[in-house]
N, C-alpha and C positions, 0 to 999 in steps of 0.2 A: 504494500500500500504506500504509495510516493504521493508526490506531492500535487497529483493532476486527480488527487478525489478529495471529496468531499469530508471534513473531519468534524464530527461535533464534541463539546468540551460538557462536559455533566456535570450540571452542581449535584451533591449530595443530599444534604438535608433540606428536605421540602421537597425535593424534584425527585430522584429517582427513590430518597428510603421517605416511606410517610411516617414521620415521627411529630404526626404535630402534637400528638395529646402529650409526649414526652417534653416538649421543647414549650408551651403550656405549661406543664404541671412544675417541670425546673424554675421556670420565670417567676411562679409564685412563689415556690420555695426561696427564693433569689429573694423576691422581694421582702418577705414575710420576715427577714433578718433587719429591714429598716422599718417597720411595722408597716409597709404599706398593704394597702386592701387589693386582694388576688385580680386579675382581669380575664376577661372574657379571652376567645381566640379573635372575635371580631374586632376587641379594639385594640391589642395585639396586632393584627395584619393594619389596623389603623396607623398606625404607631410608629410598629418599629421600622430601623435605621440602622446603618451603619457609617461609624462607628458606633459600634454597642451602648458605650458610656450615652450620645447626646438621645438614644431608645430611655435611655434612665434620668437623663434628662426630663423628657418633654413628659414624665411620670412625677416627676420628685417637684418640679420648679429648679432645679438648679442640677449641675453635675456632682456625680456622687465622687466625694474625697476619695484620693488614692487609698486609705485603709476600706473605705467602706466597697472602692469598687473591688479589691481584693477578697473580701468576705464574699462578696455578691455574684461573681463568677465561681469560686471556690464552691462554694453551695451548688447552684446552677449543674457544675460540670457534676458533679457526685448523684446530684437528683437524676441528669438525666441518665447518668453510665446505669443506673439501677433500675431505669423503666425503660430504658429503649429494647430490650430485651419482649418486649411485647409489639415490635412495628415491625410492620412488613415493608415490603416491595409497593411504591403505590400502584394502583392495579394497571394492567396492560405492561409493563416498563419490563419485564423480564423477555417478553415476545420483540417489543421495541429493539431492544440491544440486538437481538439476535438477528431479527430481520436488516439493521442498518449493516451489520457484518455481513452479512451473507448477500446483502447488492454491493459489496463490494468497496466500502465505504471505512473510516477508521473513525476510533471515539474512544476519550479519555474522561479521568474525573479529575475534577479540581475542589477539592472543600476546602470551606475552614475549621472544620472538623480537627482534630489535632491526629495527624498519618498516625501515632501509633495504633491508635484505635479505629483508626479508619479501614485501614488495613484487612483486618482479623475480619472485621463486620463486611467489607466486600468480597469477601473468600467467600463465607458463611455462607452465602447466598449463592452460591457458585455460578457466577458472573465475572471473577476476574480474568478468565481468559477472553472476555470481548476487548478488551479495552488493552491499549498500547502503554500506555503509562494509569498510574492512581498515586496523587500527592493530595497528601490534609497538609493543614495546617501546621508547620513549625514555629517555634516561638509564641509572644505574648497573644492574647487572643483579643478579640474584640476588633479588631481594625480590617481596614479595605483588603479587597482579593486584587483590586490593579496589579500590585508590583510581583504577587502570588504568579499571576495570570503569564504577564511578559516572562518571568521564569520558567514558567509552566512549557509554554509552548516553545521557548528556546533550548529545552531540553529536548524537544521535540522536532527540532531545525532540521531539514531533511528529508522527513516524514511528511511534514504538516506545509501546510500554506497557512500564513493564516489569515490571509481574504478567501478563502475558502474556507473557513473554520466558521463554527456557531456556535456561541455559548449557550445553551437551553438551563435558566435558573430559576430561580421565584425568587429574588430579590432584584430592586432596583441598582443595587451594588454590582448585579453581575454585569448587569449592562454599561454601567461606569467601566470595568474591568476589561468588557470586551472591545470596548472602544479603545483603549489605554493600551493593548496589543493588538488592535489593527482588527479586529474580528470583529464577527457580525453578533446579535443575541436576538433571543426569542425567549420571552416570560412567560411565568406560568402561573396561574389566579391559584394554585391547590397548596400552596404552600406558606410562609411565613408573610407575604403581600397580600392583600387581595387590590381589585381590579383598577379601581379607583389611586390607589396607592403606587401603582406599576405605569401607566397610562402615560405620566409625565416624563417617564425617562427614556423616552427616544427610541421606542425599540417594539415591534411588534406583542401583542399580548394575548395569550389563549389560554384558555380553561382546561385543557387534555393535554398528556402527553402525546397523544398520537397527531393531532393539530400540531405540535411544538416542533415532530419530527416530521412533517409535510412542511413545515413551513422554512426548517433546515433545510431540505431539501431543494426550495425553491431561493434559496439565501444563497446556497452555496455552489450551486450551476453554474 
């Protein structure tokens, strides 16, 4: 697979594993250390941002102090490592992969997940043979995938185009990201955005994965 096909870059969380009721039930866990009162998913997908901190922001009235954002991720990551053990594949996304490899097409993941765990949980599923490369997140957490991204795909040099690449996410951060390495994106309403939330950052927006990978499709020609 060289660099005359089509490459899609996969976010992780929200897009291809459905973890929302884990990344939910963390957030309140998160919060419930600054006594604040739990939130919905809907104003959640309202809400949040990246960077993480200015999501705790526009919650709190103000940015949470370096001790407190320390506690509040701490929490966060432990809640979710203990429930996401209940999330699946969102539904279609295992056929998806398969069929993009088998037209002949290449696709990678990009989270900010932290790789060591990211890792183990895309084996689990046994899905990593689709995919050319799988990098999470190294280092502090909470910040943009941009600089992730241009790494991402430079490891990839050779392989990939990447104005032939499509990032398919559920944050408006992927689309910052894809832009930032020269790639195309395509959002997805099922995950940490919803629709209203997504609409303003420049970049195509659909409700299904299977729309996300026609519409890669049509990006990447």
């Amino acid at each position: 697979m060289g660099t005359s096909g089509a490459h899609i870059v996969w976010d992780w969380n929200g897009t291809l594993f459905h973890d929302n009721d884990a990344i939910i039930g963390a957030t309140n866990a998160a919060f419930a250390e600054l006594g604040l009162a739990p939130i919905t998913l809907e104003t959640y997908r309202a809400l949040y941002c990246v960077p993480v901190p200015k999501f705790y922001e526009r919650l709190l009235g103000r940015l949470p102090s370096d001790a407190e954002w320390l506690v509040m991720d701490e929490v966060f990551h432990r809640y979710y490592s203990e429930h996401r053990v209940r999330c699946r594949l969102t539904e279609g996304a295992a056929e998806l992969l398969a069929g993009w490899a088998s037209a002949g097409h290449s696709q990678s993941i990009l989270s900010m997940y932290g790789h060591d765990d990211l890792l183990p949980l895309v084996r689990g599923f046994g899905i990593e043979t689709h995919f050319l490369r799988v990098d999470g997140r190294t280092g502090p957490s909470g910040g943009s995938k941009a600089e992730h991204m241009v790494r991402h795909l430079g490891a990839l040099a050779g392989a990939v185009d990447p104005a032939r690449t499509v990032v398919i996410g559920d944050a408006a951060d992927d689309a910052v990201a894809a832009r930032h390495a020269g790639a195309h994106a395509v959002l997805y309403t099922g995950g940490s955005h919803g629709r209203a939330s997504l609409e303003g950052a420049g970049a195509p927006v659909v409700d299904t994965l299977a729309e996300a990978v026609a519409e890669a499709r049509r990006l990447a020609a």
